[in-house]
BAFI-3210 file (N, C-alpha, C; in Angstrom, 3 decimals, decimal comma, padded with zeros to 6 digits):
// residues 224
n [1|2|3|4|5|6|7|8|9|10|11|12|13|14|15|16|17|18|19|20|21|22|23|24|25|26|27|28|29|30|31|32|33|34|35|36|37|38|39|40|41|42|43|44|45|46|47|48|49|50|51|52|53|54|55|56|57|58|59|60|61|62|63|64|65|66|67|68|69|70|71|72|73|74|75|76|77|78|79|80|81|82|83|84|85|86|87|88|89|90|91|92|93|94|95|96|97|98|99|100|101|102|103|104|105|106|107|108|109|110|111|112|113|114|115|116|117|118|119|120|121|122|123|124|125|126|127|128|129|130|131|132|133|134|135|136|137|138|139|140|141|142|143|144|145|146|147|148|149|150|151|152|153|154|155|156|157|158|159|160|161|162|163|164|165|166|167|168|169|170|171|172|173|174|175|176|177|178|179|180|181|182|183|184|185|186|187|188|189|190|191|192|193|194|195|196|197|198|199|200|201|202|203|204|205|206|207|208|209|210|211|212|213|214|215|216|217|218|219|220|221|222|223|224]
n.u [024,667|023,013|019,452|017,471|015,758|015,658|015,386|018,002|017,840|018,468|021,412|021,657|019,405|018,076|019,401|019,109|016,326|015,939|017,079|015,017|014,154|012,230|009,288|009,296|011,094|010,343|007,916|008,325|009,980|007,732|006,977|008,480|009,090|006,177|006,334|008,279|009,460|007,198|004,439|001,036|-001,536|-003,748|-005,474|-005,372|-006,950|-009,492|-009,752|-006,955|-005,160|-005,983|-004,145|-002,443|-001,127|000,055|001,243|003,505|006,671|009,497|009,408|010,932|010,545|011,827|013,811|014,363|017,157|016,221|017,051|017,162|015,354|016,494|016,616|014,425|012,921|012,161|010,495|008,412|007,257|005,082|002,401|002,848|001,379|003,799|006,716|008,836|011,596|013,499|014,080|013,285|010,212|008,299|005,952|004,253|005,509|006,166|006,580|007,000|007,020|008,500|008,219|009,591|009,030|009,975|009,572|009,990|012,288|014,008|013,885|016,068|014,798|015,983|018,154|018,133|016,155|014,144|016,030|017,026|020,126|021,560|020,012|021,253|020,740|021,721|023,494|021,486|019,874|017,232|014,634|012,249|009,123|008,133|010,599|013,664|016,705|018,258|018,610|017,441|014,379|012,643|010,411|010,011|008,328|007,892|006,681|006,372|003,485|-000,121|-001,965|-003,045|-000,704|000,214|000,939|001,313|002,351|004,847|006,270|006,315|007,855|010,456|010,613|009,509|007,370|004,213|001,246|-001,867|-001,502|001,107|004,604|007,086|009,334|007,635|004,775|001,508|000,483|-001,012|000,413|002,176|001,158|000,399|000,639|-000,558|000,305|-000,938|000,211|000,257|-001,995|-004,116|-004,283|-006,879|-007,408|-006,134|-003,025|-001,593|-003,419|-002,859|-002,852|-000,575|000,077|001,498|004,346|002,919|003,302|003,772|003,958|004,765|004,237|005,552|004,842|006,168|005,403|007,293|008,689|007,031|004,494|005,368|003,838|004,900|007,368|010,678|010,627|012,423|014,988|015,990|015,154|012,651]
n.v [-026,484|-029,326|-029,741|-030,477|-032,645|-034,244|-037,309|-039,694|-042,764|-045,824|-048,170|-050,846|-051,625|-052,098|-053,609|-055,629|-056,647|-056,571|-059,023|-060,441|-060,552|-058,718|-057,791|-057,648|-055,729|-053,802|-052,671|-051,930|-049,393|-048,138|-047,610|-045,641|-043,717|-042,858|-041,633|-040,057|-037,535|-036,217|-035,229|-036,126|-034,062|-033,602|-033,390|-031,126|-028,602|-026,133|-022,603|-019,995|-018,306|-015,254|-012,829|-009,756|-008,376|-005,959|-004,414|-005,977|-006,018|-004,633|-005,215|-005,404|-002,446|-001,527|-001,560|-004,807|-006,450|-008,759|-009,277|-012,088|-011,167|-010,859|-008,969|-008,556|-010,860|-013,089|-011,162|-010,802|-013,842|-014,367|-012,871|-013,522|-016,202|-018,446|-020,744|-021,348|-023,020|-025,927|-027,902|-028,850|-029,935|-032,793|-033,839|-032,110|-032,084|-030,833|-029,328|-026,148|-023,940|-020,760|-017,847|-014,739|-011,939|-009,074|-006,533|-008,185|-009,536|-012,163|-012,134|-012,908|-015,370|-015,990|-017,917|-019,652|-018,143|-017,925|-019,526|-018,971|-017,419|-019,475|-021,758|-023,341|-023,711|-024,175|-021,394|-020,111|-020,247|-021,212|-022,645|-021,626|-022,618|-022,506|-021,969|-021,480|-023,241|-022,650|-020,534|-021,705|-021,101|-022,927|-023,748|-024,892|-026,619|-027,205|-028,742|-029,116|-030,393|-030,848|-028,475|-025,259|-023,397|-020,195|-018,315|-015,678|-015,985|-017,178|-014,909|-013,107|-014,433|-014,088|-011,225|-009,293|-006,891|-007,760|-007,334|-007,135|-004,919|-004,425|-005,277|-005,605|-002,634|-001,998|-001,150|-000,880|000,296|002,774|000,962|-000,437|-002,972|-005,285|-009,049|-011,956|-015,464|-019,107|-021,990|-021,271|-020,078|-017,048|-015,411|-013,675|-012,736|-011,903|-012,433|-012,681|-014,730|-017,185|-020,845|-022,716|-025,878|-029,130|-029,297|-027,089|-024,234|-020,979|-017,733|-014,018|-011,200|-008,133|-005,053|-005,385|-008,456|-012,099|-013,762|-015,970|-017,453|-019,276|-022,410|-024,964|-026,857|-028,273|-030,882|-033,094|-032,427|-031,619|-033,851|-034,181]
n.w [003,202|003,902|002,798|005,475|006,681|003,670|003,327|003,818|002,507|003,902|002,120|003,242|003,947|001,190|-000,314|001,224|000,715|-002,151|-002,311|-002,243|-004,334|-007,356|-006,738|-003,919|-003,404|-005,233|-003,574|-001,340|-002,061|-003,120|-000,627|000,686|-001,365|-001,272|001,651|002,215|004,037|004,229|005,932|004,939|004,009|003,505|005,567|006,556|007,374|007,833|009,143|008,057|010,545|012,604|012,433|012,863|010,901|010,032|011,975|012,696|014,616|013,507|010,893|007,391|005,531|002,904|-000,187|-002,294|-001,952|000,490|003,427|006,208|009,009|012,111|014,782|015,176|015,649|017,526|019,148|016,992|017,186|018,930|017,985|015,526|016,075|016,640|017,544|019,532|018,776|020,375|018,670|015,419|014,104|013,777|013,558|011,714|008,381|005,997|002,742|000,691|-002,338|-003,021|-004,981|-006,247|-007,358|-009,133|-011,143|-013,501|-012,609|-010,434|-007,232|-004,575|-001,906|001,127|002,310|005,527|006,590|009,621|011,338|013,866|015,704|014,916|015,190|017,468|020,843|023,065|022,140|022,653|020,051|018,127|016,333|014,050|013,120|010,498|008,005|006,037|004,467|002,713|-000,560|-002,270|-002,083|-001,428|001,210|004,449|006,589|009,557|012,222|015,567|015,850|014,092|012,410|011,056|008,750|007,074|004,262|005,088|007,633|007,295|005,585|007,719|009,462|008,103|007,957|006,477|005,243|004,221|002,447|000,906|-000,535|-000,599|-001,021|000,891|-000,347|-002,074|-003,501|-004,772|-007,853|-010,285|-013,017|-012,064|-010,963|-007,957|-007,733|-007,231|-007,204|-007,098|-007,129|-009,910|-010,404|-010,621|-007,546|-005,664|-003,055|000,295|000,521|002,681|004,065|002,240|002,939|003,557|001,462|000,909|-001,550|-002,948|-005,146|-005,158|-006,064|-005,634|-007,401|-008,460|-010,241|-013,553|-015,059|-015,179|-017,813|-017,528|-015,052|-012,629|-012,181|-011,063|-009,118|-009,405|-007,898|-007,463|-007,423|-004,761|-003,356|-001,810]
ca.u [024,299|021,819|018,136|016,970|014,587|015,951|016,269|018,556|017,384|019,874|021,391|021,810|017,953|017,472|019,799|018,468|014,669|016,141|016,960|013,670|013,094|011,280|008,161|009,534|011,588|008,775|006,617|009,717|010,386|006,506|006,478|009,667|008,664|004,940|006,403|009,720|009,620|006,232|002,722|-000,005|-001,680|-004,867|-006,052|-004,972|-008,387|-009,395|-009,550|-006,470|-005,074|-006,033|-003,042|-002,694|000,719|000,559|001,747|004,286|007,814|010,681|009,293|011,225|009,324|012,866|013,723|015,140|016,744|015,640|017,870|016,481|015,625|016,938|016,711|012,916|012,303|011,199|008,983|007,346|006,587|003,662|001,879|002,384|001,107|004,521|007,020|010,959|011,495|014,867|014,918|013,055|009,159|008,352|004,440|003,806|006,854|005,848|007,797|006,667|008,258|008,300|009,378|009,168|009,783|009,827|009,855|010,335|013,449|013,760|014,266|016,274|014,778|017,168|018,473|018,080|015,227|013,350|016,451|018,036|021,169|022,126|019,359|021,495|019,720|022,711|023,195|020,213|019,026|016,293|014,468|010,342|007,875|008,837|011,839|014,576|017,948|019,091|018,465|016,332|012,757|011,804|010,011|010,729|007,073|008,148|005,960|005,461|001,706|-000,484|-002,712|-002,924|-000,130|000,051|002,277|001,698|003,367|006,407|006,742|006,201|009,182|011,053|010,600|009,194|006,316|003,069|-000,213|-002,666|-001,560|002,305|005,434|008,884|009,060|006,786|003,659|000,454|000,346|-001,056|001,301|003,166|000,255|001,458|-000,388|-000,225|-000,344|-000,748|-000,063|000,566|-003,362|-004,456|-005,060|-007,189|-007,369|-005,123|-002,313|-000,944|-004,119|-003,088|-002,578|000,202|000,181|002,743|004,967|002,438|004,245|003,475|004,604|004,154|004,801|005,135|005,255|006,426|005,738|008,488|007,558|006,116|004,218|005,749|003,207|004,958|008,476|011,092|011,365|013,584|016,794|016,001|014,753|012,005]
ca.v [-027,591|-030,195|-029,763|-030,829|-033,361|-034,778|-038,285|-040,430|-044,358|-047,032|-048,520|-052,340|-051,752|-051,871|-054,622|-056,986|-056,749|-056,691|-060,461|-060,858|-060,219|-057,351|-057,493|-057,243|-054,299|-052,583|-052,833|-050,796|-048,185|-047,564|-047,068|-044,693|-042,576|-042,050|-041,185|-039,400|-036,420|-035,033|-035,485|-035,758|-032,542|-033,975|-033,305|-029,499|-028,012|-024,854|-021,431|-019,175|-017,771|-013,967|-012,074|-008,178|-008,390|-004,664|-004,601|-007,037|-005,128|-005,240|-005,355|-004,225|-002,150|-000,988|-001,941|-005,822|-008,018|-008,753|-010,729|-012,811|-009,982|-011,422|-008,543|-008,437|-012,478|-013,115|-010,206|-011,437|-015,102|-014,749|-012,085|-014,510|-017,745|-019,492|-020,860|-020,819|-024,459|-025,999|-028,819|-028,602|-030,597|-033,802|-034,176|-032,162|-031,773|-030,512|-028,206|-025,435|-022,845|-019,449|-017,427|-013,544|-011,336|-007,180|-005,628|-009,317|-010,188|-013,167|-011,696|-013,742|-015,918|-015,983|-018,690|-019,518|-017,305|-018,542|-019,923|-017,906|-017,784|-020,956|-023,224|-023,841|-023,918|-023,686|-020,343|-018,948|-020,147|-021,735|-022,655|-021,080|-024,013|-022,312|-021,671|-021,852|-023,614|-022,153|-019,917|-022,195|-020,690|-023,665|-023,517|-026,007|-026,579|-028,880|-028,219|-029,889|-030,202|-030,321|-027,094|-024,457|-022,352|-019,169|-017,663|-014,677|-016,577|-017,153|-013,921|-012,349|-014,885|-013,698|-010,008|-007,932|-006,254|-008,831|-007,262|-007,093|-003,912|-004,339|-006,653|-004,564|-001,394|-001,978|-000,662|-001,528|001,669|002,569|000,683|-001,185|-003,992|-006,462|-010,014|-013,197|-016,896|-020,273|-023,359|-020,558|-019,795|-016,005|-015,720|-012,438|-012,300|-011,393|-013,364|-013,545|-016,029|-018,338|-021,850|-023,895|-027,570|-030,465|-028,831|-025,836|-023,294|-019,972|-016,492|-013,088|-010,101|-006,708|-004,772|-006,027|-009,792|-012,744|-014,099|-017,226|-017,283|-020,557|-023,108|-025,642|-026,683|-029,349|-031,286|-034,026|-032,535|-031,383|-035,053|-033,397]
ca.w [004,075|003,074|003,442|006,326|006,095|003,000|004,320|002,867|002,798|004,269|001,135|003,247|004,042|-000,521|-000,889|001,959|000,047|-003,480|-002,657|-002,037|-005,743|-007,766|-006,122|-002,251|-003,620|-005,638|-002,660|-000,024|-003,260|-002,884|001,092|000,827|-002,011|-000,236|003,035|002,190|004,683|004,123|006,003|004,422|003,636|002,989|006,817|006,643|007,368|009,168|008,612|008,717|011,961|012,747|012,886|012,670|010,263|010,527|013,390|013,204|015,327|012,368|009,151|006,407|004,468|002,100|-001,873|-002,071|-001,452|002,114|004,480|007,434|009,806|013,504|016,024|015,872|015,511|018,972|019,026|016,531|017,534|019,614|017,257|014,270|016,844|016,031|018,646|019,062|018,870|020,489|017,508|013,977|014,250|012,830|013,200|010,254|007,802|004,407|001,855|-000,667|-003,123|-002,917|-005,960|-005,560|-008,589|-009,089|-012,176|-013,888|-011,841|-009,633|-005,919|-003,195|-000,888|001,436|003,235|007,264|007,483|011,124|011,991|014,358|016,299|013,775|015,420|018,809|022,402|024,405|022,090|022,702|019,256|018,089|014,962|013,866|012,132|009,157|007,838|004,991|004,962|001,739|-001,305|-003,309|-002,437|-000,735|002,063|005,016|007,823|010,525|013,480|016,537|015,831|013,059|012,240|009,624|008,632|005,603|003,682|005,361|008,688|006,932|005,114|008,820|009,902|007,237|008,602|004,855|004,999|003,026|002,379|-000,622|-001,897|-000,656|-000,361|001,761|-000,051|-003,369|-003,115|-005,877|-008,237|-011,366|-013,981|-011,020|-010,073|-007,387|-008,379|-006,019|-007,499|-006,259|-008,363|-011,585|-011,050|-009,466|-006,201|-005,235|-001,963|000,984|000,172|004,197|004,343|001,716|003,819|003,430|001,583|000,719|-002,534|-003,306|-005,671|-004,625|-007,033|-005,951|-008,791|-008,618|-011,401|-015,055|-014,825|-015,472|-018,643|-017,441|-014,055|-012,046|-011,718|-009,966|-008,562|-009,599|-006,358|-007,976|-006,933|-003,297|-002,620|-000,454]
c.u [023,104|020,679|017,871|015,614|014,462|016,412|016,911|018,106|019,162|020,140|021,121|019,958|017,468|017,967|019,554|016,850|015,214|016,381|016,094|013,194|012,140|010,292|007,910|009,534|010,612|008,193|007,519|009,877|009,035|006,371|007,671|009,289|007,150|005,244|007,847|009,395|008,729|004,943|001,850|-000,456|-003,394|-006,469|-005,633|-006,273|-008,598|-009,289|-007,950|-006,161|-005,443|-005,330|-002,922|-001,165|001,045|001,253|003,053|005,524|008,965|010,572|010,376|010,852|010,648|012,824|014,260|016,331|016,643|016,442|017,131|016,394|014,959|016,050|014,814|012,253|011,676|010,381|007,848|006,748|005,351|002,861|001,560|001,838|002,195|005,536|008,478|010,977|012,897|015,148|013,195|011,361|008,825|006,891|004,102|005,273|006,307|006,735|006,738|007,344|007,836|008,956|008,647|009,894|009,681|010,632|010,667|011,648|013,472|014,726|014,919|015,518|015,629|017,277|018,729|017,016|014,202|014,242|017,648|019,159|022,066|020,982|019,859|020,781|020,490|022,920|022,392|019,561|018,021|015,731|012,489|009,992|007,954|009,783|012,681|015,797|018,535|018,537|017,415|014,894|012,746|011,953|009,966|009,131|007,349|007,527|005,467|003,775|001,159|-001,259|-002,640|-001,927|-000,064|000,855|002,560|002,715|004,686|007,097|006,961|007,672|010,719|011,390|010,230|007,364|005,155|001,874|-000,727|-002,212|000,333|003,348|006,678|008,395|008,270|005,136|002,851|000,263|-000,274|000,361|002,390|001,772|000,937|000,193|000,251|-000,676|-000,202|-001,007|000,195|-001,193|-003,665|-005,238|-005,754|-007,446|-005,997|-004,325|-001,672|-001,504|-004,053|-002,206|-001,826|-000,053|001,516|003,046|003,730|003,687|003,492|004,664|003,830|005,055|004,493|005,984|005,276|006,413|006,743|007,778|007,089|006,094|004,564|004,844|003,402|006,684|009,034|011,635|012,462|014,890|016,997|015,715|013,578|010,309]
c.v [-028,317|-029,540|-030,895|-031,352|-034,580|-036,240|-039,403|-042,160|-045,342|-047,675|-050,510|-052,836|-052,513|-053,351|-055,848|-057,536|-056,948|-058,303|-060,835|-061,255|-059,494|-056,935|-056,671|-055,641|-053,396|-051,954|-051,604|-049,485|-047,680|-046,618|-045,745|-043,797|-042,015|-041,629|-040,532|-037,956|-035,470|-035,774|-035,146|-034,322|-032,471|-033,517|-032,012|-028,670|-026,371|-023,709|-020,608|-018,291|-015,946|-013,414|-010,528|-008,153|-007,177|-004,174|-004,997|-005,909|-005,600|-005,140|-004,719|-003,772|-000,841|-002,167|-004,053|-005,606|-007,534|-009,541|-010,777|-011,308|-010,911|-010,771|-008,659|-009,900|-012,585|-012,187|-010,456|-013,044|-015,132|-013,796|-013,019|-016,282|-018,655|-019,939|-021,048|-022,442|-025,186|-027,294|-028,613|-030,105|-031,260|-034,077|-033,752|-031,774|-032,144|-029,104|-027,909|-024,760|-021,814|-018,647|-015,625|-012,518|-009,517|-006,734|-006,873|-010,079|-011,051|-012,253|-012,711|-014,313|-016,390|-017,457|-018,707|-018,432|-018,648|-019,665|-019,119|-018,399|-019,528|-022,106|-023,729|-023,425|-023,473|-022,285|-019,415|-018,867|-021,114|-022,014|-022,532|-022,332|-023,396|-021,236|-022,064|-022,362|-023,291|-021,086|-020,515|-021,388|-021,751|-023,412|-024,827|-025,847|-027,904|-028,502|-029,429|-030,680|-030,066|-029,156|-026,418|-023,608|-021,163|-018,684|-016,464|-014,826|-016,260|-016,340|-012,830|-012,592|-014,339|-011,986|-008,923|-007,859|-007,190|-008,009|-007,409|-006,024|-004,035|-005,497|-005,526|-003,282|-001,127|-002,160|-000,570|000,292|001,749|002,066|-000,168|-001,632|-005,140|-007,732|-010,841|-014,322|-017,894|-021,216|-022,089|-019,824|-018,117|-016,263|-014,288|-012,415|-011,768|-012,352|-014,004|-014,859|-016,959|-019,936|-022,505|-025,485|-028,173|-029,741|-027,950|-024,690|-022,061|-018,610|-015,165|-011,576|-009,509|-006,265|-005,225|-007,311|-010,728|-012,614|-015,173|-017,262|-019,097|-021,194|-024,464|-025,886|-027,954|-029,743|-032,157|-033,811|-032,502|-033,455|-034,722|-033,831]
c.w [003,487|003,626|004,765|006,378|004,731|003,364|003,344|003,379|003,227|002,846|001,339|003,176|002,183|-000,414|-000,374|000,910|-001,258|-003,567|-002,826|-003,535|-005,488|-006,839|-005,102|-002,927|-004,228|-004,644|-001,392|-000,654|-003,307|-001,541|001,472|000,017|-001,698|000,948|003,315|002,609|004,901|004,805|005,065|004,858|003,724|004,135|007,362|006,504|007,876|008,122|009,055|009,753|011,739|013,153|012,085|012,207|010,220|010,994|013,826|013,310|013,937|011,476|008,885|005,638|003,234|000,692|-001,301|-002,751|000,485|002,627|005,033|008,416|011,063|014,719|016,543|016,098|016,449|019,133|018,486|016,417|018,040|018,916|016,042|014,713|016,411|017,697|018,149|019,929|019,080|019,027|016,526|014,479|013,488|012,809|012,169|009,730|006,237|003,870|000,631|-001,069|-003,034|-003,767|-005,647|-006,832|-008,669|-010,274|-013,438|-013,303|-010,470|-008,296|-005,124|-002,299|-000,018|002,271|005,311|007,824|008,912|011,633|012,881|015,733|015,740|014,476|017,083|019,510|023,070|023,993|022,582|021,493|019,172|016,065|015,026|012,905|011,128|008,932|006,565|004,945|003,870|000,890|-002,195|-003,759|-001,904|000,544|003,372|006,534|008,171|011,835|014,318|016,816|014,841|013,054|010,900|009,779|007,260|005,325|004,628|007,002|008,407|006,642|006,575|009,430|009,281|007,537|007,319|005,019|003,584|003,257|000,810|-001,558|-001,952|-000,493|-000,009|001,091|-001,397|-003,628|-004,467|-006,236|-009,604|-012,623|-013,349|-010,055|-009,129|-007,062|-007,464|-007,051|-006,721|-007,563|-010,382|-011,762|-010,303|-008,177|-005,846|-003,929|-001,074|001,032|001,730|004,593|003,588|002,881|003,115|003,185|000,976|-001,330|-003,416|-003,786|-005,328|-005,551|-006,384|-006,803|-008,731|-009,658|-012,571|-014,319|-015,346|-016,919|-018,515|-016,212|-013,748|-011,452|-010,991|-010,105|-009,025|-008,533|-006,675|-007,205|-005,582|-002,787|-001,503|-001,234]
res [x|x|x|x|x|x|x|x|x|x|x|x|x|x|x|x|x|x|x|x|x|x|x|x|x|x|x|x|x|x|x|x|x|x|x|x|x|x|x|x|x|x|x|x|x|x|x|x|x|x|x|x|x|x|x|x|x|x|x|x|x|x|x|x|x|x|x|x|x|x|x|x|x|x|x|x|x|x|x|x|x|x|x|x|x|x|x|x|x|x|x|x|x|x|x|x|x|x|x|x|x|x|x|x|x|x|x|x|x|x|x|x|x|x|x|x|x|x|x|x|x|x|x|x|x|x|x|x|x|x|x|x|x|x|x|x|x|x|x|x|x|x|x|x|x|x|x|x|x|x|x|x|x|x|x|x|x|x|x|x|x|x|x|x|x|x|x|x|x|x|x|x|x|x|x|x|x|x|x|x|x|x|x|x|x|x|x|x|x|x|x|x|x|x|x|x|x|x|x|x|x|x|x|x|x|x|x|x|x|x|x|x|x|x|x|x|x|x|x|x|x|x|x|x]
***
């Protein structure tokens, strides 16, 4: 299914302004490629929310790959401050990548994580301020509201076990280090608190690393 969010431009909208000559059209091909599906980022302030991911009901703390884990979702909404949203939030709507590797091998991000019961209402589903609509690794923040959100949110939504020393069932050992980046650069801290911005690449590696740590994402094809 397409990304969501990916918005496609009217084509009569191009060709009414293209009469206009170059200029008009330059000037429309500016205001569409600055405002194609993403808020600014720029006004993303604040400190990280305080959440006890410990805690969180569900984890999976087993080998990968990880599917979306359902039964505990709602449990964990109000623990990770998120909300079960009958349609997808347009105040902030920004996208990042998420690549996730173990023992140099690219792990699954799975698709439809924090959307559960497919997204319907009349189901009984719903969709979490972040979420995935496919396999890519990208990451999809559409929230009613602006604020701060962190990886470790999503990875909570997602239902796998995130701390500093662990990710599900791979635990920081001598000769099996598990390393966090952002942008391709190290991140040492607690990675649950890194905050979410507008196409941030995000890597975390346990174990043998890839051989090249992913410093950023080819949005080109998503249109996002």
């Amino acid at each position: 299914m397409p990304a969501v969010g990916a918005q496609r431009e009217r084509p009569w909208m191009l060709y009414g302004f293209a009469a206009l000559g170059p200029v008009a059209l330059g000037i429309v091909l500016l205001v569409i490629f600055l405002g194609r599906g993403n808020s600014s980022t720029s006004n993303i302030t604040g400190s990280a929310p305080s959440i006890d991911y410990a805690a969180l009901p569900g984890l999976e703390k087993g080998k990968a790959p990880w599917p979306p884990e359902y039964a505990s979702l709602p449990d964990r909404l109000e623990p990770l401050q998120l909300s079960s949203l009958s349609a997808q939030g347009t105040t902030l709507h920004i996208h990042q990548h998420l690549d996730v590797f173990v023992d140099g091998k690219r792990v699954t991000v799975p698709g439809l994580i924090g959307i559960y019961g497919g997204g319907d209402p009349t189901q009984g589903g719903f969709f979490v301020e972040l979420h995935t609509h496919d396999s890519t690794g990208i990451m999809h923040l559409e929230a009613p509201k602006k604020g701060v959100f962190t990886l470790g949110q999503f990875v909570g939504v997602w239902g796998v076990r995130l701390s500093k020393t662990c990710i599900g069932g791979y635990c920081a050992m001598p000769g099996k280090p598990l390393k966090f980046y952002v942008n391709g650069k190290p991140f040492l801290g607690n990675p649950n608190n890194i905050v979410l911005h507008n196409h941030d690449e995000y890597a975390l590696v346990y174990g043998k690393p890839p051989k090249k740590i992913p410093s950023k994402y080819n949005w080109r094809p998503s249109g996002l």
